[in-house]
Backbone as CSV, one residue per row, in Angstrom:
resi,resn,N_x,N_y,N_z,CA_x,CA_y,CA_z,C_x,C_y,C_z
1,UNK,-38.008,-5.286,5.875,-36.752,-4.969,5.248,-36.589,-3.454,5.199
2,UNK,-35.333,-3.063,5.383,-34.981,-1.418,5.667,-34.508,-1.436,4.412
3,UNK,-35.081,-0.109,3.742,-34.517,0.295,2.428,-33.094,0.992,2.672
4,UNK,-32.046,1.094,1.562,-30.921,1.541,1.823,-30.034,2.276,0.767
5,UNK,-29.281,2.716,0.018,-28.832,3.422,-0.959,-27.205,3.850,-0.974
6,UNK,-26.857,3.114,-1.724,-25.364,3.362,-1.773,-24.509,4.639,-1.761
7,UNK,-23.829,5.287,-1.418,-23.121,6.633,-1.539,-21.725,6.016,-2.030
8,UNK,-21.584,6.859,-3.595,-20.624,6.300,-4.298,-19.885,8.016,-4.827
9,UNK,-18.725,7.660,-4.601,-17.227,9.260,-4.784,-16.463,8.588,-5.528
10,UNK,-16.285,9.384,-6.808,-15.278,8.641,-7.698,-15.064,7.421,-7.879
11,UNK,-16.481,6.600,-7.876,-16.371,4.899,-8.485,-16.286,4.064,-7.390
12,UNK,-16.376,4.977,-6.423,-15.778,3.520,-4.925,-17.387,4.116,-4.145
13,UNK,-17.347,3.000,-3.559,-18.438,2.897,-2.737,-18.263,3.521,-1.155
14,UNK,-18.322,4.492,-1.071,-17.839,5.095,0.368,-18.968,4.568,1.907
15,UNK,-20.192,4.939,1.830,-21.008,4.795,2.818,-22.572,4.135,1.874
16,UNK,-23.225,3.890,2.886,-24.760,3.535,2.856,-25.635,4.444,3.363
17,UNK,-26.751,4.657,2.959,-27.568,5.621,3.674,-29.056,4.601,3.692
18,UNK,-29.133,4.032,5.034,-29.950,2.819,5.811,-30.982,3.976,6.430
19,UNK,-32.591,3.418,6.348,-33.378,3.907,6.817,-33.734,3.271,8.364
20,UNK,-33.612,4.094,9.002,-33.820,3.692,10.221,-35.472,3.798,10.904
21,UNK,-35.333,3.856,12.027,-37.363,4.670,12.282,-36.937,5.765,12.718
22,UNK,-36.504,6.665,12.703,-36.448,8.321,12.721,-35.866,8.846,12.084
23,UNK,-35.853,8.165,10.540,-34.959,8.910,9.243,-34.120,7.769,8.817
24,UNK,-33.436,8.262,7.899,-31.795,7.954,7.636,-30.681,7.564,8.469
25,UNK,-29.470,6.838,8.469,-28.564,7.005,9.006,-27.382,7.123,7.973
26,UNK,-26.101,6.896,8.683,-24.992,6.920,7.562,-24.132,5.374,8.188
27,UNK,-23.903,4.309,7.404,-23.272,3.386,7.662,-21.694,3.579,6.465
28,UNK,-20.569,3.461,7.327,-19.389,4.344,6.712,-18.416,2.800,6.461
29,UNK,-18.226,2.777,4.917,-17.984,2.157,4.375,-16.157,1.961,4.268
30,UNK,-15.867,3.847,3.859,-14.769,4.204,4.128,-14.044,4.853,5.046
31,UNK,-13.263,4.097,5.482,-12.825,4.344,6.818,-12.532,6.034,7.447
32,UNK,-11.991,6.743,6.502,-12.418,7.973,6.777,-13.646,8.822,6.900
33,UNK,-14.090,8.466,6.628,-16.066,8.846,7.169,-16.774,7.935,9.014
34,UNK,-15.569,7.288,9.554,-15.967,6.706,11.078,-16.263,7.836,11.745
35,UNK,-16.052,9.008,11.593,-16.786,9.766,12.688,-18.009,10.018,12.610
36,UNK,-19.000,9.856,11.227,-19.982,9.927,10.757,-20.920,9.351,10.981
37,UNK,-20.098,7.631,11.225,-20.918,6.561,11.338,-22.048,6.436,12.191
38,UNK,-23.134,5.428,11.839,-24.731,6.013,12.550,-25.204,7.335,12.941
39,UNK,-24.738,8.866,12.294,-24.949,9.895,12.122,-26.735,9.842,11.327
40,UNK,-27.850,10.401,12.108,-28.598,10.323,11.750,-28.913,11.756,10.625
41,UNK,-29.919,11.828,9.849,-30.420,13.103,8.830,-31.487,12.455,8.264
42,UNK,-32.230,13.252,8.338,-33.867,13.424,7.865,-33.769,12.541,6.565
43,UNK,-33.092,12.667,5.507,-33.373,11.962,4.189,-32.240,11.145,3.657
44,UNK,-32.114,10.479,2.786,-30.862,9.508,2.452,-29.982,10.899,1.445
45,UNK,-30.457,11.922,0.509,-29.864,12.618,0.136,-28.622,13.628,1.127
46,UNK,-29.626,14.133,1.879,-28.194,14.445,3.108,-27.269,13.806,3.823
47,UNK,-27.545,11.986,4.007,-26.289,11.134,4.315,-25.541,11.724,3.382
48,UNK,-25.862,11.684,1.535,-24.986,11.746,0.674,-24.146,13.026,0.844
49,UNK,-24.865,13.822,1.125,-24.351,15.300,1.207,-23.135,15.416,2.680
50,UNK,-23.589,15.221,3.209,-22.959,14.860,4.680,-21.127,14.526,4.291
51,UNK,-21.473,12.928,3.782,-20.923,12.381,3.257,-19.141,12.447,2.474
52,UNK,-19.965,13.338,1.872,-19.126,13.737,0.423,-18.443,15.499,0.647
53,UNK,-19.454,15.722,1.014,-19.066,17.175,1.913,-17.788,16.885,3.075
54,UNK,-17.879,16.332,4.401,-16.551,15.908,4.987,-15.575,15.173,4.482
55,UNK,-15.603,14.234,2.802,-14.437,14.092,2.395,-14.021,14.949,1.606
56,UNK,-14.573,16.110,1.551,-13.757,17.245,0.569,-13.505,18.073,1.273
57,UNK,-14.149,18.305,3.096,-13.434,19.418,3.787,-12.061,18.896,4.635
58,UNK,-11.966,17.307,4.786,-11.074,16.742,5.876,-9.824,16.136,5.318
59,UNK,-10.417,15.409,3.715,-9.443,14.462,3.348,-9.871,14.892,1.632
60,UNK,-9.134,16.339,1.339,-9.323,16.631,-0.088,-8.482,15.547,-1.246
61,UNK,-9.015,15.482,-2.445,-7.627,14.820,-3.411,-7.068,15.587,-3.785
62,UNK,-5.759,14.549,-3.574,-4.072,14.825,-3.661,-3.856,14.486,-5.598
63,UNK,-3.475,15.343,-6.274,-2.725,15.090,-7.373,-2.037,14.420,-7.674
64,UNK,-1.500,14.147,-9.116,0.040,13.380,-9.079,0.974,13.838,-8.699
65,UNK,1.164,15.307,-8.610,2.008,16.382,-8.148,2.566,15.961,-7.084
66,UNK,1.160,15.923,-6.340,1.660,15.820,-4.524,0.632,16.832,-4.084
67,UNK,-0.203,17.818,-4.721,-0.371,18.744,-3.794,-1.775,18.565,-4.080
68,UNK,-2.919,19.438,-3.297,-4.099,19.289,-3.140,-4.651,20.509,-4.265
69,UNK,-5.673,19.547,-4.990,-6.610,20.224,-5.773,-7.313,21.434,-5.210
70,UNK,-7.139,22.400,-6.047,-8.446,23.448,-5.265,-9.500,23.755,-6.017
């Protein structure tokens, strides 16, 4: 059995970080993280980082306003 670890952004479950045999991978939960998907990294903490890092550089949150948080 491959150990595995949820990657969770604001309450939703975005990706998995699945141990493979040469590390980590990233299994992408939310559809904006598919370019990521089976993206390998040394530890399950950098899936997370990975992760969470390209949804705050690609697809920042939008306010009630309309406009993007900075």
């Amino acid at each position: 059995m491959r150990l595995s670890n949820p990657i969770i952004e604001d309450g939703a479950l975005i990706a998995v970080a699945a141990q493979g045999d040469a590390g980590w991978f990233l299994i992408a939960i939310d559809r904006r993280l598919e370019e990521l998907d089976r993206a390998n990294f040394e530890t399950a903490s950098e899936v997370g980082d990975a992760a969470r890092g390209y949804l705050r550089r690609n697809h920042p949150p939008v306010g009630s306003w309309g406009g993007a948080w900075k």
